[in-house]
C-alpha positions in Angstrom: -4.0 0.4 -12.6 -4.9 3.1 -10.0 -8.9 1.7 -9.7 -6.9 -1.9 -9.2 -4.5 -0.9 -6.5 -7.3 1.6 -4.9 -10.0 -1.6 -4.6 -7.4 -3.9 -3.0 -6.6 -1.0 -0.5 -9.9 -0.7 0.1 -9.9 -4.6 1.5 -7.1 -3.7 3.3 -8.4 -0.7 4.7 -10.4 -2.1 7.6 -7.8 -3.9 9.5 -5.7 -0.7 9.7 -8.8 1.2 10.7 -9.5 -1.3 13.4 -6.1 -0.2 14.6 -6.8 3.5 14.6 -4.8 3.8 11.6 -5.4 4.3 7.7 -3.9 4.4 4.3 -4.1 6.1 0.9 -2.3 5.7 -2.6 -0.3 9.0 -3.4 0.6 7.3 -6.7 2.1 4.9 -9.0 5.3 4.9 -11.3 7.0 2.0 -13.2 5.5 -0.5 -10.6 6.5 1.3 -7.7 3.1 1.8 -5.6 3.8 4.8 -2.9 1.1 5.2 -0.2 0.7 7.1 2.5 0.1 5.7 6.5 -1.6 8.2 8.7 -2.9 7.9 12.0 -2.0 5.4 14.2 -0.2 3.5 11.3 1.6 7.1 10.8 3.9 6.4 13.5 4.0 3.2 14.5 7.2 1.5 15.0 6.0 -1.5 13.0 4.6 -0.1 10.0 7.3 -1.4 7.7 6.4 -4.9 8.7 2.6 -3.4 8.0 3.7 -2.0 4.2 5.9 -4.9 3.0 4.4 -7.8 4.9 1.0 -6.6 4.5 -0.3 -4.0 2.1 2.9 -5.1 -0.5 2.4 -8.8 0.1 -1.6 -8.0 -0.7 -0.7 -5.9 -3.9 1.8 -8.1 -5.3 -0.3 -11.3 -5.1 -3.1 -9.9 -6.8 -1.2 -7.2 -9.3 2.3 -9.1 -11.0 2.6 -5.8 -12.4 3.5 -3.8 -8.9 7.1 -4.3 -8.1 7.2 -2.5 -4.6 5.4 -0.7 -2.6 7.0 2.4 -0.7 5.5 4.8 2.1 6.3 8.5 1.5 
């Protein structure tokens, strides 16, 4: 499941780059996909619209079996 996830974030990867900001998978537990934002994405106030209207939406779609996606 962690190539899956990993090649979707990799599409994803460009638009939060563009952005100044990145992403990467810290790991994944009973469908629970936890990611870290770092740069400009690190702080930004709307990075919680970014994880679950974005990267979570993204990963859901394409993976039933994630259930959430969380930033640590």
């Amino acid at each position: 499941m962690n190539e899956k996830v990993e090649k979707i974030i990799e599409q994803i990867r460009p638009s939060l780059q563009a952005d100044g900001g990145d992403v990467e998978l810290v790991g994944i537990k009973d469908g629970v996909v936890s990611v870290r934002l770092t740069g400009a994405c690190g702080c930004c106030p709307m990075s919680t619209m970014t994880l679950k209207n974005g990267i979570e939406r993204m990963l859901k779609s394409k993976l039933p079996e994630v259930k959430e996606v969380v930033s640590v």
